[in-house]
Biotite code that builds the C-alpha atoms (Angstrom):
import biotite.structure as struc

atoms = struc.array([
    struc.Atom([0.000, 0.000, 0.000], chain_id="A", res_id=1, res_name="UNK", atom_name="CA", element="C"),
    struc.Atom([1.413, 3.473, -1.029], chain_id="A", res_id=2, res_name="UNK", atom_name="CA", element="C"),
    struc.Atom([1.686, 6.296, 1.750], chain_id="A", res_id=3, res_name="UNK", atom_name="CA", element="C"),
    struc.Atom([-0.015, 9.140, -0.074], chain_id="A", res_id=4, res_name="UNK", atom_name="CA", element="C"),
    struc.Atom([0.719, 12.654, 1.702], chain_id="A", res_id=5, res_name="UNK", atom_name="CA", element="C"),
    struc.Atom([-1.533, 15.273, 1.629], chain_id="A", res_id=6, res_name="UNK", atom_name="CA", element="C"),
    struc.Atom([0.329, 18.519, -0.253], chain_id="A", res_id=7, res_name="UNK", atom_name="CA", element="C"),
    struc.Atom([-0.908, 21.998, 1.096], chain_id="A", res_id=8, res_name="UNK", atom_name="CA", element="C"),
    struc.Atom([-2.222, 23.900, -1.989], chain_id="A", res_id=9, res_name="UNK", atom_name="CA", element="C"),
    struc.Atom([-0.397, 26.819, -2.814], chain_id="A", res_id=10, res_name="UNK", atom_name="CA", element="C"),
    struc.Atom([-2.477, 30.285, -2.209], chain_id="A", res_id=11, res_name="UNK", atom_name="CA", element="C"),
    struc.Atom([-4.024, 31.922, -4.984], chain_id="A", res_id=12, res_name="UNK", atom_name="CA", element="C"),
    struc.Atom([-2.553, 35.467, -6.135], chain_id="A", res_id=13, res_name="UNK", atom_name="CA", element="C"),
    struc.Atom([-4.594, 38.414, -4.805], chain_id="A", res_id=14, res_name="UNK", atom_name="CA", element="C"),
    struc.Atom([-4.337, 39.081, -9.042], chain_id="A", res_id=15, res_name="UNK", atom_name="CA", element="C"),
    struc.Atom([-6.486, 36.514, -9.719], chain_id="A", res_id=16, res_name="UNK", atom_name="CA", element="C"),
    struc.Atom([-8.435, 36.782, -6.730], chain_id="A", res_id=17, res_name="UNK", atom_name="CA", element="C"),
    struc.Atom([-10.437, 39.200, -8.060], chain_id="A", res_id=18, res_name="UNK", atom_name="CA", element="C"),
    struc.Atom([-12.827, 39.120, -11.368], chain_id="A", res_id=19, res_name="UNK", atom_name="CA", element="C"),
    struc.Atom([-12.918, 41.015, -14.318], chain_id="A", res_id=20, res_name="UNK", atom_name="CA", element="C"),
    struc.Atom([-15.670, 43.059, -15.682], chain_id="A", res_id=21, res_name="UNK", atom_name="CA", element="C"),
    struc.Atom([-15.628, 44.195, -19.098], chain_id="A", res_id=22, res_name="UNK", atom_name="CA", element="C"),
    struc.Atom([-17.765, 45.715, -21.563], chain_id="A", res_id=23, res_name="UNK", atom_name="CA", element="C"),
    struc.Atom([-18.330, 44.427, -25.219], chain_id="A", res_id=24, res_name="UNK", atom_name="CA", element="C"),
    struc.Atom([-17.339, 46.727, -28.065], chain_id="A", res_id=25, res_name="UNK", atom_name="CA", element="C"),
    struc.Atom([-17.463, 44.657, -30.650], chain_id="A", res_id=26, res_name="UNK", atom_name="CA", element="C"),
    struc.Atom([-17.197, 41.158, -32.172], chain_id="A", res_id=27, res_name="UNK", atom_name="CA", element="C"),
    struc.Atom([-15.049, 39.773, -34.944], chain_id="A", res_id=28, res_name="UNK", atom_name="CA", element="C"),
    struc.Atom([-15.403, 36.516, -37.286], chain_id="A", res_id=29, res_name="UNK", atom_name="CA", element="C"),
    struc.Atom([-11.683, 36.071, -36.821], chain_id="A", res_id=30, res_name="UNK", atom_name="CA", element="C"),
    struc.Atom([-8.670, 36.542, -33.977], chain_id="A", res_id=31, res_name="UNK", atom_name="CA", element="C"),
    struc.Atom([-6.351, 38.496, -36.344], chain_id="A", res_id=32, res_name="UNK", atom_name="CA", element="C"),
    struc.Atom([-9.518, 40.787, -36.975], chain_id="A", res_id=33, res_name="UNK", atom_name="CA", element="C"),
    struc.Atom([-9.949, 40.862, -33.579], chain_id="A", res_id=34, res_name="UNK", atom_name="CA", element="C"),
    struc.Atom([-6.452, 41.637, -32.997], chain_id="A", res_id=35, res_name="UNK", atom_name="CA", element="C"),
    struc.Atom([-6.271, 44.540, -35.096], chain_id="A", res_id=36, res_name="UNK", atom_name="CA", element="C"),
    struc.Atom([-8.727, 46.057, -33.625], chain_id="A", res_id=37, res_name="UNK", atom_name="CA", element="C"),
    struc.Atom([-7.388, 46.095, -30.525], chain_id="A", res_id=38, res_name="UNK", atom_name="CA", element="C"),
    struc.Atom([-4.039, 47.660, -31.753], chain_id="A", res_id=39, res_name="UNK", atom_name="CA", element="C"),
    struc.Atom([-6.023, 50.660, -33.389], chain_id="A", res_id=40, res_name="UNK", atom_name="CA", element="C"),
    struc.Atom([-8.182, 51.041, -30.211], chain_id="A", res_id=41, res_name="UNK", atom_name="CA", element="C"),
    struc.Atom([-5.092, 51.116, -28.284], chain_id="A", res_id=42, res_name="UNK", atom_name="CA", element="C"),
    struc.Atom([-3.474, 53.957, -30.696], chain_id="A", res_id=43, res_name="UNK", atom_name="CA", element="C"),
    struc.Atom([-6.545, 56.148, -29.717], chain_id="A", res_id=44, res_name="UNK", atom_name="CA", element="C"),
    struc.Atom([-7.352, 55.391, -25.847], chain_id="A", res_id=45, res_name="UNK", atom_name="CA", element="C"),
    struc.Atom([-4.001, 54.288, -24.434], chain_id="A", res_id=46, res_name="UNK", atom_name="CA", element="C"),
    struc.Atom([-5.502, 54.595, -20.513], chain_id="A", res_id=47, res_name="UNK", atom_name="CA", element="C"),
    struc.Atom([-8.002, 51.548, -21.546], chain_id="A", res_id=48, res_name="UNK", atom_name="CA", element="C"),
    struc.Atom([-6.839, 47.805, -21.273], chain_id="A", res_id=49, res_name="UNK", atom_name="CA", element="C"),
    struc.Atom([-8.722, 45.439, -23.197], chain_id="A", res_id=50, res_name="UNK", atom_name="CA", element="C"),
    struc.Atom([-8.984, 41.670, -23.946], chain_id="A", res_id=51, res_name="UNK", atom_name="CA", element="C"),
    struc.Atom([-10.438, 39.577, -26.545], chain_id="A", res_id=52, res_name="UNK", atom_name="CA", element="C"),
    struc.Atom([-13.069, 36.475, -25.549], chain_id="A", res_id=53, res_name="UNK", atom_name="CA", element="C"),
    struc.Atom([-14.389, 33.898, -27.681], chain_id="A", res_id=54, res_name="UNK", atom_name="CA", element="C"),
    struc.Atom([-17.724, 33.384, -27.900], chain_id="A", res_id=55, res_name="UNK", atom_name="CA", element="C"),
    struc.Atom([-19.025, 30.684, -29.959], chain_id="A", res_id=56, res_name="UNK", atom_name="CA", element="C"),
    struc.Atom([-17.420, 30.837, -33.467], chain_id="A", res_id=57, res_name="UNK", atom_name="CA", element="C"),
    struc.Atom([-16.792, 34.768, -33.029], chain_id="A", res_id=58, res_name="UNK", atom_name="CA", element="C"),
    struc.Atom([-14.262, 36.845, -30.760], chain_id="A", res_id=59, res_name="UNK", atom_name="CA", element="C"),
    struc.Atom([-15.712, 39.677, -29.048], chain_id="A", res_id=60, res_name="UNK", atom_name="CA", element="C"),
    struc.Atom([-13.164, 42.732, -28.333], chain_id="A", res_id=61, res_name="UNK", atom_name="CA", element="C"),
    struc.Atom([-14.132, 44.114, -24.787], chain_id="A", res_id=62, res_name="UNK", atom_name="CA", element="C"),
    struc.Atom([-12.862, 46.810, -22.734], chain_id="A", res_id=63, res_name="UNK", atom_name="CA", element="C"),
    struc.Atom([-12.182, 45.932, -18.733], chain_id="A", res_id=64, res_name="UNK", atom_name="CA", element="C"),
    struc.Atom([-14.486, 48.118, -16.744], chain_id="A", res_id=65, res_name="UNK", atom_name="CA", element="C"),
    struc.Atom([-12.682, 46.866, -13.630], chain_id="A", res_id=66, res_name="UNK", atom_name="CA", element="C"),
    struc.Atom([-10.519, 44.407, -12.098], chain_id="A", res_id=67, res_name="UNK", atom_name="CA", element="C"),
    struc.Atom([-6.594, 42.636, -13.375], chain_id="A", res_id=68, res_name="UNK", atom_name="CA", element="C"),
    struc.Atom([-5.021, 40.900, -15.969], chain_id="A", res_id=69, res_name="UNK", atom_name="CA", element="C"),
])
């Protein structure tokens, strides 16, 4: 019989801790679309972060209302 030893689990960062909240701008068929987006967006409002999530078969481009990446 093996002697199995219970491992303490390591805490989670206070980063990821917390969630994050974003707003949908816009959605795209395709990442790179997606992408580029983003990189023109970020041209224009460089205080906003954003992040792309994919929804089905599209990728929406949203902008994080609050919270960390």
């Amino acid at each position: 019989m093996q002697n199995h030893q219970a491992q303490a689990a390591k805490p989670i960062r206070s980063a990821f801790t917390r969630p994050i909240i974003s707003q949908k701008i816009r959605s795209f068929d395709t990442l790179a679309e997606a992408g580029r987006h983003i990189e023109r967006l970020q041209r224009i409002n460089r205080p906003y972060r954003f992040n792309i999530i994919q929804a089905g078969r599209r990728w929406c481009v949203c902008r994080i209302v609050s919270g960390e990446v």
